[in-house]
C-alpha positions as CSV (number, residue, x, y, z in Angstrom):
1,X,-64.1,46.0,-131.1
2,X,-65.7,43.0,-130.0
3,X,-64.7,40.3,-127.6
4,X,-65.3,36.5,-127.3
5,X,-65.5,35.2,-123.9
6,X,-62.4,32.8,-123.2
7,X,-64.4,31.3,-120.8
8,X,-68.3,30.2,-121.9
9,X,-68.6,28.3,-125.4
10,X,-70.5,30.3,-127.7
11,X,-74.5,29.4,-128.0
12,X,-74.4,29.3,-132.0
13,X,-72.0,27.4,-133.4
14,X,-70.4,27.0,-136.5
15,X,-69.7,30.7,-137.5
16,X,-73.6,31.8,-138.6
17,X,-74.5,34.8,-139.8
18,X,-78.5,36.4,-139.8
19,X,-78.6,34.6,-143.2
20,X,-77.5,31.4,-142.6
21,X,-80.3,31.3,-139.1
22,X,-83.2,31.7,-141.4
23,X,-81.7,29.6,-144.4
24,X,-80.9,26.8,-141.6
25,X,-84.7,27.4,-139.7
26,X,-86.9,27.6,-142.2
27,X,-85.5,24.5,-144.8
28,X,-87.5,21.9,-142.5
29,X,-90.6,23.9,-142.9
30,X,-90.1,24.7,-147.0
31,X,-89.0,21.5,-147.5
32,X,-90.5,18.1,-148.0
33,X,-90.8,15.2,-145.2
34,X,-87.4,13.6,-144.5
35,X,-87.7,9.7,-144.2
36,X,-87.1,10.0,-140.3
37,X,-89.8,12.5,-139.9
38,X,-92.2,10.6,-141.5
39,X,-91.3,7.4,-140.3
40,X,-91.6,9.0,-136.8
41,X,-94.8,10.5,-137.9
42,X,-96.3,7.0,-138.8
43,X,-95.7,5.5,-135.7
44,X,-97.4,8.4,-133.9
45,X,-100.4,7.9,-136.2
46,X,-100.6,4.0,-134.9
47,X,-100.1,5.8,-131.2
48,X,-103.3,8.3,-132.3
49,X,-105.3,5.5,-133.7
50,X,-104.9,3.3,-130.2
51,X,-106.3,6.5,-128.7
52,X,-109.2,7.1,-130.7
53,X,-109.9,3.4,-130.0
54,X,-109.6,3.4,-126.3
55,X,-111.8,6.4,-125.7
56,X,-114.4,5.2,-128.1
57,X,-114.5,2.0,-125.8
58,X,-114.2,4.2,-122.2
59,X,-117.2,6.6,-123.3
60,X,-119.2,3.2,-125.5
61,X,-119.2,1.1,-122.4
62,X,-118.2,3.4,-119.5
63,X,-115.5,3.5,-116.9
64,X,-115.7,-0.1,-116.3
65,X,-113.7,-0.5,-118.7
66,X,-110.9,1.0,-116.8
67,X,-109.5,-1.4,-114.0
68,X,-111.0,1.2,-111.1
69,X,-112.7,-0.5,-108.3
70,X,-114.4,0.7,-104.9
71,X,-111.3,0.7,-103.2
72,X,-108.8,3.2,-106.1
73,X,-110.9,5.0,-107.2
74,X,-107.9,6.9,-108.6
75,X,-105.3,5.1,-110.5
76,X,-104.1,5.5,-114.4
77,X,-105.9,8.0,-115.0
78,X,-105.3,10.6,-112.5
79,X,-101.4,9.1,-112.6
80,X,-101.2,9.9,-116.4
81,X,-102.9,13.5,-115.7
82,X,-100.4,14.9,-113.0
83,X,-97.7,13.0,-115.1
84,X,-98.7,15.0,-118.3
85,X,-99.2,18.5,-116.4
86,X,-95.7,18.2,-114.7
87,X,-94.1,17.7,-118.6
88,X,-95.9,21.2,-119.5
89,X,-94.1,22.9,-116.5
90,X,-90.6,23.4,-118.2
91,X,-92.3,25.0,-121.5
92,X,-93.4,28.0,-118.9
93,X,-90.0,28.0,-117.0
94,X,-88.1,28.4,-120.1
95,X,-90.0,30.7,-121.6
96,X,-90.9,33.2,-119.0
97,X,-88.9,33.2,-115.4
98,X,-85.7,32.6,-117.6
99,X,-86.7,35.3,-120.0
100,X,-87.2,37.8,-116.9
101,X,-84.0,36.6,-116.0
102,X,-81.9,37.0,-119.5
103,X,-81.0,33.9,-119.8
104,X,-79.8,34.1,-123.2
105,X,-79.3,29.9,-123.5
106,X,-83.0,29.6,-123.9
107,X,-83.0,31.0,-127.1
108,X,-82.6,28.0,-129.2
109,X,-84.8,25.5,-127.0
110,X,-87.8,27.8,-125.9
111,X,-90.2,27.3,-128.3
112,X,-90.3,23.8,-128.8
113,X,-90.4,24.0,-125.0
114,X,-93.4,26.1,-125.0
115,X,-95.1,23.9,-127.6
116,X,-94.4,20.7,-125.7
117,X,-96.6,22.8,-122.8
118,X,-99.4,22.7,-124.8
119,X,-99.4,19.5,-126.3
120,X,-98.9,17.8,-122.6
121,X,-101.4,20.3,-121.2
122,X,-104.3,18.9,-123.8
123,X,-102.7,15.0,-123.2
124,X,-103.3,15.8,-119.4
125,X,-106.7,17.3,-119.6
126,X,-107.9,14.4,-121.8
127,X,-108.0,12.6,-118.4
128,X,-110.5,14.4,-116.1
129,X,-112.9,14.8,-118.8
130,X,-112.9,10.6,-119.5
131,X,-112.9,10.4,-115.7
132,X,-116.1,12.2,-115.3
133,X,-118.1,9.4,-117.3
134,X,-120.0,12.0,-119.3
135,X,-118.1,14.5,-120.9
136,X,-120.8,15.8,-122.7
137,X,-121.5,17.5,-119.4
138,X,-117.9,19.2,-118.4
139,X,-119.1,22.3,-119.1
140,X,-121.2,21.3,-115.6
141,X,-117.3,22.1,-113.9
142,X,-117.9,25.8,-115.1
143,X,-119.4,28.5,-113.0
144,X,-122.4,29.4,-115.3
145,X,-126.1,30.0,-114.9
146,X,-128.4,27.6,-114.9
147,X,-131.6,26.3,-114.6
148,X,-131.2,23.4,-112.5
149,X,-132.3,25.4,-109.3
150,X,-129.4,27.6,-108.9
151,X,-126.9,24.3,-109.1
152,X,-123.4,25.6,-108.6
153,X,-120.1,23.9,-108.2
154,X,-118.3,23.6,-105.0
155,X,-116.0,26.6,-104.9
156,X,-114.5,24.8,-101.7
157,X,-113.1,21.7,-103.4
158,X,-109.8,21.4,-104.7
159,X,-110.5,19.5,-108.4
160,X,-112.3,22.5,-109.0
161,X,-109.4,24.9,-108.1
162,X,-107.7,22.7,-111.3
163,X,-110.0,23.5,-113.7
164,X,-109.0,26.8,-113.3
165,X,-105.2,26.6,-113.0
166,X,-105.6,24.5,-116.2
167,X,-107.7,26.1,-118.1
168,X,-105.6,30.1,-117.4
169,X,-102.1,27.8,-117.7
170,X,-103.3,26.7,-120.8
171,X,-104.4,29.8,-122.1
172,X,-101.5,31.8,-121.2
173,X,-99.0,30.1,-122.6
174,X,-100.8,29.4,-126.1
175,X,-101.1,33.5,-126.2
176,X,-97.5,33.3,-125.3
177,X,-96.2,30.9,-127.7
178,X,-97.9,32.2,-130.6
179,X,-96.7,36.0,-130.0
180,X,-93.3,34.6,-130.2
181,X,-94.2,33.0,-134.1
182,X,-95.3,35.9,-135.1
183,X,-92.2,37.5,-136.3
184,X,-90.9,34.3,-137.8
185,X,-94.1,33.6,-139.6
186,X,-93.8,36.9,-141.2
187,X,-90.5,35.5,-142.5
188,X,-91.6,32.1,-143.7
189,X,-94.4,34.1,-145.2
190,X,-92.4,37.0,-147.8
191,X,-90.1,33.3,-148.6
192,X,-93.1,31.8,-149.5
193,X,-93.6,30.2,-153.1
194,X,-96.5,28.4,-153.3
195,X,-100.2,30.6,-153.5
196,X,-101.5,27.9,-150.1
197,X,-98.6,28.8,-148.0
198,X,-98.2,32.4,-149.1
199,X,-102.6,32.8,-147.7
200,X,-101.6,31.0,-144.4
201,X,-98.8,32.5,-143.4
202,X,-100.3,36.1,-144.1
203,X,-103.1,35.0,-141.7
204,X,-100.8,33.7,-139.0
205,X,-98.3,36.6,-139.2
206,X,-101.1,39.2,-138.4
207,X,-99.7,41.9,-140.6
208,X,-96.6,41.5,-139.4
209,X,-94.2,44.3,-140.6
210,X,-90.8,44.6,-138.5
211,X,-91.2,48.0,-137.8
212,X,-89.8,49.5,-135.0
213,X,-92.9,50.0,-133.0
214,X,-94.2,46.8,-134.2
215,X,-90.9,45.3,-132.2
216,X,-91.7,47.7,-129.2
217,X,-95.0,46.5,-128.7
218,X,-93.5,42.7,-129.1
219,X,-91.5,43.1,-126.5
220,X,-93.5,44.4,-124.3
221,X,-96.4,42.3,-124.7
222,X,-93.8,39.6,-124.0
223,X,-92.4,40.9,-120.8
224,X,-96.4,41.3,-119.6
225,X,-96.9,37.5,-120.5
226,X,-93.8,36.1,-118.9
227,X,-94.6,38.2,-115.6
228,X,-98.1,36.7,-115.8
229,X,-96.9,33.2,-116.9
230,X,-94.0,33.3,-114.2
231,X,-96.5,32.9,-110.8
232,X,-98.3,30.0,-113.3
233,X,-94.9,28.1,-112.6
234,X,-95.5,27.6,-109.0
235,X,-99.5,28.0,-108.7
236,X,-100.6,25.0,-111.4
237,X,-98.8,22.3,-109.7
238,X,-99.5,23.3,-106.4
239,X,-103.1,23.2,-106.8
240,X,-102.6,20.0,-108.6
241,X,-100.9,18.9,-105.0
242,X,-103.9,20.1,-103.3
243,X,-106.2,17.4,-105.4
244,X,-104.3,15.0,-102.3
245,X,-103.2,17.3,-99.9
246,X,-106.0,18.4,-98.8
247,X,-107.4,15.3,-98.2
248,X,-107.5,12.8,-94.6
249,X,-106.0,9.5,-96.8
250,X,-102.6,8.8,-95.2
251,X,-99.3,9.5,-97.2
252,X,-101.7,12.2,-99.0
253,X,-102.4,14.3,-96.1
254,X,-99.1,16.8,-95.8
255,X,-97.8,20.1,-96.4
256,X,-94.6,19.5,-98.0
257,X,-96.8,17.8,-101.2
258,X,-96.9,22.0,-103.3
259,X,-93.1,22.6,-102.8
260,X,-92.5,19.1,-104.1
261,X,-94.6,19.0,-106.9
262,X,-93.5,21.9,-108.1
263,X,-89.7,20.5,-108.5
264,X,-91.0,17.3,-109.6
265,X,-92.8,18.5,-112.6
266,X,-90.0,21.3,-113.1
267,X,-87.5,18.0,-113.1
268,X,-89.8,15.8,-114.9
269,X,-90.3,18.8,-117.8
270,X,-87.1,19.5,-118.4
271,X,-86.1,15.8,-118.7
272,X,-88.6,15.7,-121.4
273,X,-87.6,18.8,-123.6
274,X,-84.0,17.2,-123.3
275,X,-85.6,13.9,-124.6
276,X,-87.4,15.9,-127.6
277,X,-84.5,18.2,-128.2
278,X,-81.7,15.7,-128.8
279,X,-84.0,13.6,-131.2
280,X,-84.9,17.3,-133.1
281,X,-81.6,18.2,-133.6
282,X,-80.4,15.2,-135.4
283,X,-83.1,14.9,-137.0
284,X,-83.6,18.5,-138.6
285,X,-79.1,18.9,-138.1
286,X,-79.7,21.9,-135.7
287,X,-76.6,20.7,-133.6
288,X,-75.1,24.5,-134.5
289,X,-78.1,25.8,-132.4
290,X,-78.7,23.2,-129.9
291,X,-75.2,22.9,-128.5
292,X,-73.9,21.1,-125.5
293,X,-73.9,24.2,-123.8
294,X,-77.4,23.7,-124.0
295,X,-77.9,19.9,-123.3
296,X,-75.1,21.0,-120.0
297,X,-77.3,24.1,-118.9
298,X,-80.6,21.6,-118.6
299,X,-79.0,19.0,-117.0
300,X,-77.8,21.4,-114.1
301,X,-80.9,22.1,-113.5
302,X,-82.6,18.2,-113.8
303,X,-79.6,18.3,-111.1
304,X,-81.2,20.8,-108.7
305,X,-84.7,19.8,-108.9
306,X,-83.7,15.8,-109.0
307,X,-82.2,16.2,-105.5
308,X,-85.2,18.7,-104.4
309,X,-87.6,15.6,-105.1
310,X,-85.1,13.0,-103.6
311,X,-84.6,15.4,-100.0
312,X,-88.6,15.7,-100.2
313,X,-88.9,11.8,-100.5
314,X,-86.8,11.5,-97.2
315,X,-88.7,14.2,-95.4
316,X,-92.1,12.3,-96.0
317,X,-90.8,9.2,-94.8
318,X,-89.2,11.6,-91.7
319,X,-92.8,13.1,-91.1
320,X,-94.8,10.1,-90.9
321,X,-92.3,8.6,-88.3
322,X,-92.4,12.0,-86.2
323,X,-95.8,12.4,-86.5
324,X,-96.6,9.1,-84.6
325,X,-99.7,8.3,-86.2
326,X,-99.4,4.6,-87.2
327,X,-101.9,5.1,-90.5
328,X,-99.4,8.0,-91.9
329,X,-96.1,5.5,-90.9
330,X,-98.6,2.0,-92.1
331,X,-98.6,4.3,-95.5
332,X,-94.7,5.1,-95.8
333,X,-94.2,1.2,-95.1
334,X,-96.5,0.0,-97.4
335,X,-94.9,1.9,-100.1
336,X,-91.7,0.8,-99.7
337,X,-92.3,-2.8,-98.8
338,X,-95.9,-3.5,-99.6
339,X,-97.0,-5.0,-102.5
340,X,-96.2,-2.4,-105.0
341,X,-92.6,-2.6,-103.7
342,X,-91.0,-3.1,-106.8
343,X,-93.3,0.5,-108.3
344,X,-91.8,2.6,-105.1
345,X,-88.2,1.6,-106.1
346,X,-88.1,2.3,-109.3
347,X,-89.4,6.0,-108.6
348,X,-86.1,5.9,-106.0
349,X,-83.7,4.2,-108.6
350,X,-85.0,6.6,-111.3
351,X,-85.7,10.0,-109.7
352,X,-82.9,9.9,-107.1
353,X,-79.7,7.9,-108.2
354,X,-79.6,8.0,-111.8
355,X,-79.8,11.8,-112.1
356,X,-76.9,12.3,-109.3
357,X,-74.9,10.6,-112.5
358,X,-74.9,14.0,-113.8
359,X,-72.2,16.0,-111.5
360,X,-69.5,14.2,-113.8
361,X,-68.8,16.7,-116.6
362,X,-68.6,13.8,-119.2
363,X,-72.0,13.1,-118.5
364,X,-73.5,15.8,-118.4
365,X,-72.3,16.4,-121.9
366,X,-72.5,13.5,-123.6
367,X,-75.4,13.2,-126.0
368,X,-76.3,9.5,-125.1
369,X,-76.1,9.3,-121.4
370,X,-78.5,12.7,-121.5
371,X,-81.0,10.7,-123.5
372,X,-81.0,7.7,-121.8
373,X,-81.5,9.6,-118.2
374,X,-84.1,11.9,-119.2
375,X,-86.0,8.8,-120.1
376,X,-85.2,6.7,-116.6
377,X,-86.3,10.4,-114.8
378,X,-89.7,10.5,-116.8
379,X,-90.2,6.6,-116.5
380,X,-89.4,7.5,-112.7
381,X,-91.7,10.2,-112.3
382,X,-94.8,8.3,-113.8
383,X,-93.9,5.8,-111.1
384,X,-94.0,8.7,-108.5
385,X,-97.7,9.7,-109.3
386,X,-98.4,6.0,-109.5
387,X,-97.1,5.4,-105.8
388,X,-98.3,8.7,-104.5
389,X,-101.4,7.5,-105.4
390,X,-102.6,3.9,-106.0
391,X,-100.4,2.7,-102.7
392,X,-102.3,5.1,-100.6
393,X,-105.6,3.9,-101.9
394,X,-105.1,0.6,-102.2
395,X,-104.8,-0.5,-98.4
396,X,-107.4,2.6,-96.4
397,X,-108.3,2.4,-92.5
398,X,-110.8,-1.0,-93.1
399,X,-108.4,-4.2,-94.2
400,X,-111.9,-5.7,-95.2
401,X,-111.2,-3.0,-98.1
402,X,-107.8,-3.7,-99.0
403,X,-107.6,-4.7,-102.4
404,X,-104.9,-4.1,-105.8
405,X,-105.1,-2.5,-108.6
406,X,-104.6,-3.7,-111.9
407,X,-104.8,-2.1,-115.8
408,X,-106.9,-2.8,-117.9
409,X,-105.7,-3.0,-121.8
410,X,-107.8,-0.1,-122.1
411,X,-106.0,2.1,-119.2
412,X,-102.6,1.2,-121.3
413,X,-104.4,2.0,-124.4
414,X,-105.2,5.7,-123.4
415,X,-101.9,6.2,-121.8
416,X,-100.4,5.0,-124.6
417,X,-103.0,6.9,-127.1
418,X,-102.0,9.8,-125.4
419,X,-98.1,9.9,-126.2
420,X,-98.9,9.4,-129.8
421,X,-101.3,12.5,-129.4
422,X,-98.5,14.1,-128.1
423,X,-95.9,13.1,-130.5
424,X,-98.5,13.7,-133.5
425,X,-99.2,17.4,-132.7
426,X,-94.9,17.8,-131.7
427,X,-94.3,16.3,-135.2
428,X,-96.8,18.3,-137.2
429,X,-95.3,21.7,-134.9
430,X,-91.8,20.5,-136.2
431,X,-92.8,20.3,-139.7
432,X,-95.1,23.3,-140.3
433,X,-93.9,26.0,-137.7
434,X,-90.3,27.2,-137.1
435,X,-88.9,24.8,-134.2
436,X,-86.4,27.2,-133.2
437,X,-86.9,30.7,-132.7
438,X,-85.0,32.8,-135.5
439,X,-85.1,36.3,-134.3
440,X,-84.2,35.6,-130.6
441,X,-81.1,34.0,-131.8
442,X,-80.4,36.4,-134.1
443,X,-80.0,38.9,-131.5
444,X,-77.7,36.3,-129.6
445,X,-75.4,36.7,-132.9
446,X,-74.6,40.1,-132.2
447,X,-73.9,39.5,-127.9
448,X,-72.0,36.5,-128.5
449,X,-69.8,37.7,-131.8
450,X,-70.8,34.5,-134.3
451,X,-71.4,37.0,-137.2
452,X,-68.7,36.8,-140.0
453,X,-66.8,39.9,-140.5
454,X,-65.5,40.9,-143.8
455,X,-62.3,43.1,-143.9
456,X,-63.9,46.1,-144.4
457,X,-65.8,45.4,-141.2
458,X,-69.6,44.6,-142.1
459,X,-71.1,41.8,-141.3
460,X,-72.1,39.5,-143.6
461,X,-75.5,38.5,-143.8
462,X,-77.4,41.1,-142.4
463,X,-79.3,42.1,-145.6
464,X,-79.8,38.7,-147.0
465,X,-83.0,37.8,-144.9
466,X,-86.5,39.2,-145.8
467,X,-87.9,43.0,-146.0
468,X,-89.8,42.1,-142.5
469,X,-86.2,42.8,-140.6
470,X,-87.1,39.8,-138.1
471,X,-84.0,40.4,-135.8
472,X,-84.7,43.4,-133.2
C-alpha cells in the first residue's frame, strides 16, 4: 500500500506515469523549433555576434581598447569574471552536495543547473585570457617544460592558484554532467527516426544498455563525482577571493573575503538557475516537473545565502572601523559615499533588501516576483564585484593617483557578447539534449506515488518507454 504525504506537495505534478516523463522530455528535442525558442535563439545570435566583434577589436588593437588605466588596472573584466564563476557555483551545489544529501527536489532542475556551470565557467574564463593581451601565449600559465631557461610560473601567486581551481572545476563537472546524459541519450537514441540522429546519439550514449550492472557502475561513478565535485563548492570561490585577499590594497586585504564569496556566488547561482528555469518551463510547458515546490525550495536558500552576504557586508564595514587603520576605514567610506555611491547601493538595495521579500509565502511562490528578484540579486551581485573592486582601486595610498574609471563600448561589448555566449550554448543545450533529467525523476514517481494505478494494481506506463529500461 502506498501513501501520499498530507503534508509536502508532490514534485511531479499532473498524475505522470514513466511514459508520459519520456513522451513529455524528449518532444522538445524530436521536435522542431517553437517560435519562442527561436526567436530567443536570434537574439542570442545578435549577443554572439557583438562578441566575436569586441574580441576581434581587444586582440586587433590591444587592451587599450578597454577603459583600464594606470590606476584600475582591474575593472570589467575581472568584474565580469568573478561575476560569471559565482553563476557556475549552483550547477555544482545542485548536482553534487544535494545529491549526497538526497535531496530528491533536485531532480527536475539539476541538469540544466549543471549545464549553466559550464556555460558560465567558459563565459568567465573568456576574461583572463583577453586580459593577458596575448592569448596565443596562455598556455605560458601552465606548468610545462620549456626552453626559455627553466622559466616557471610563480607557484606563490594566487591568479595562478585559479587556473587550477578553474581548469579541475571545469573538468569535473563536464565529466559529471555528461555521465548523467548518458542514460537518457540511450533513450532519445532507440526513439530515433532519422539515420543523423540515430549515428549521434549511438556515439553519445556510449553503448548504453540499462542493464543492471550498467546502472551499478552509474551510480557509483556518480557518488565518486559528487564527493569530488562537493569540496569544488567551497575551494573555487575561495581561491577566487584570494586573487584580493591576499593582497595589501585596503577593503581587499581581509579574511572574511573566502566565507563570503562562497555564499555570494552560491546566492548569485541559484538566482540565475531560477531565472533560466522559469523562462524553460514556459517555454517547453514543463510546469508538471518544475513545480512551485521547486521555485519555493530555491528561494529558501537565495534566503540563507542573501542574508550570509548582507551580515558579511556589515562585518567589513565593522572590521575596517575596529581595525583603526584609516586606509581600510578611507576604503569602507569611499564605497558608500564616494563617487561610485550610487554602484555601492545598488549592491545593498539588491543583495540585501530585495531578497528579505522572500520570507512571505506568496512570494516566495509566485512565479513573477521570483523572476523579477532573481534578476535585481544578479544585477546586485555584478555590482558587488564592481565595488569590491574598481572602488578600492580607484582612490590607492597617493591622491596624485586617484582617478575613475569608465567603460569603454568595447568593455560593454564583451560583457554583453558574453551573455549571448551563454544564452547561445543554454539554447542549443535546451534544444538538442534532454533539459530535465528523465530517469532521476522517474525514480521520484515511484517515492512520491504519481504513477497511475489500474484496478488490477499495475502501473501504467512502465513498459511503454524504450528497451534501454532508463529508470533504475
Amino acid at each position: 500500500m502506498q501513501h501520499v504525504s498530507p503534508i509536502r506537495e508532490p514534485l511531479v505534478t499532473g498524475g505522470k506515469t514513466y511514459h508520459d516523463v519520456t513522451e513529455d522530455v524528449c518532444r522538445q528535442v524530436e521536435a522542431k523549433p517553437n517560435a519562442r525558442w527561436a526567436a530567443a535563439f536570434a537574439v542570442s545570435l545578435v549577443g554572439l555576434a557583438i562578441f566575436f566583434y569586441s574580441v576581434y577589436r581587444t586582440l586587433w588593437f590591444g587592451i587599450g581598447e578597454w577603459g583600464l588605466n594606470k590606476t584600475v588596472g582591474w575593472a570589467w573584466d575581472i568584474t565580469n569574471f568573478v561575476w560569471w564563476v559565482g553563476i557556475g557555483h549552483a550547477g555544482t551545489l545542485i548536482s553534487a552536495i544535494l545529491l549526497l544529501f538526497r535531496q530528491k527536489w533536485r531532480t527536475s532542475i539539476n541538469r540544466a543547473a549543471e549545464a549553466m556551470t559550464i556555460f558560465a565557467v567558459i563565459c568567465a574564463a573568456m576574461f583572463p585570457v583577453l586580459h593577458m593581451g596575448r592569448p596565443w601565449l596562455a598556455y605560458w600559465v601552465l606548468p610545462l617544460p620549456n626552453t626559455f631557461g627553466s622559466l616557471w610560473v610563480n607557484f606563490n601567486s594566487p591568479l595562478l592558484w585559479d587556473v587550477f581551481a578553474i581548469s579541475t572545476y571545469f573538468s569535473v563537472s563536464l565529466v559529471f554532467w555528461y555521465i548523467g546524459l548518458i542514460p537518457d541519450f540511450a533513450t532519445i537514441r532507440d526513439r530515433a527516426t532519422g539515420p543523423i540522429a540515430r549515428r549521434a546519439y549511438s556515439i553519445l550514449s556510449m553503448g548504453w544498455t540499462g542493464s543492471a550492472k550498467a546502472w551499478s557502475r552509474h551510480e557509483t561513478v556518480s557518488l565518486i563525482l559528487a564527493g569530488l565535485c562537493t569540496p569544488l563548492v567551497l575551494s573555487v570561490h575561495t581561491i577566487v577571493s584570494m586573487d584580493f585577499a591576499t593582497s595589501v590594497i585596503p577593503g581587499w586585504h581581509t579574511t572574511i573575503f573566502p566565507p563570503y564569496f562562497v555564499a555570494g556566488a552560491i546566492f548569485s547561482g541559484f538566482a540565475m538557475v531560477l531565472t533560466l528555469m522559469i523562462i524553460t518551463r514556459k517555454t517547453f510547458k514543463l510546469e508538471d516537473y518544475i513545480t512551485l515546490e521547486h521555485v519555493e525550495s530555491m528561494n529558501k536558500v537565495i534566503i540563507l545565502t542573501g542574508s550570509i552576504v548582507g551580515v558579511a557586508y556589515i562585518t567589513e564595514f565593522f572590521i575596517a572601523w575596529y581595525s583603526g587603520v584609516e586606509y581600510e576605514q578611507y576604503a569602507f567610506i569611499n564605497r558608500a559615499t564616494g563617487p561610485y555611491w550610487w554602484a555601492y547601493w545598488s549592491m545593498m538595495t539588491c543583495n540585501v533588501i530585495t531578497p528579505q521579500l522572500f520570507w512571505f509565502r506568496s512570494i516566495r511562490r509566485s512565479l513573477t516576483a521570483t523572476f523579477i528578484i532573481s534578476i535585481f540579486v544578479n544585477i546586485g551581485m555584478w555590482f558587488e564585484r564592481f565595488v569590491i573592486i574598481v572602488t578600492s582601486l580607484h582612490r590607492d595610498f597617493l591622491p596624485s593617483s586617484w582617478v575613475m574609471f569608465s567603460p569603454t563600448i568595447i568593455d560593454i561589448g564583451v560583457y554583453v557578447g558574453t551573455i549571448g555566449l551563454f544564452f547561445t550554448l543554454f539554447l542549443l543545450f535546451c534544444k538538442f539534449f534532454p533539459v530535465i533529467n528523465m530517469f532521476e525523476v522517474k525514480s521520484i514517481l515511484k517515492s512520491s506515488s504519481e504513477v497511475k494505478h489500474h484496478p488490477n494494481g499495475a502501473m501504467h506506463g512502465t513498459n511503454k518507454d524504450s528497451h534501454t529500461n532508463t529508470h533504475p
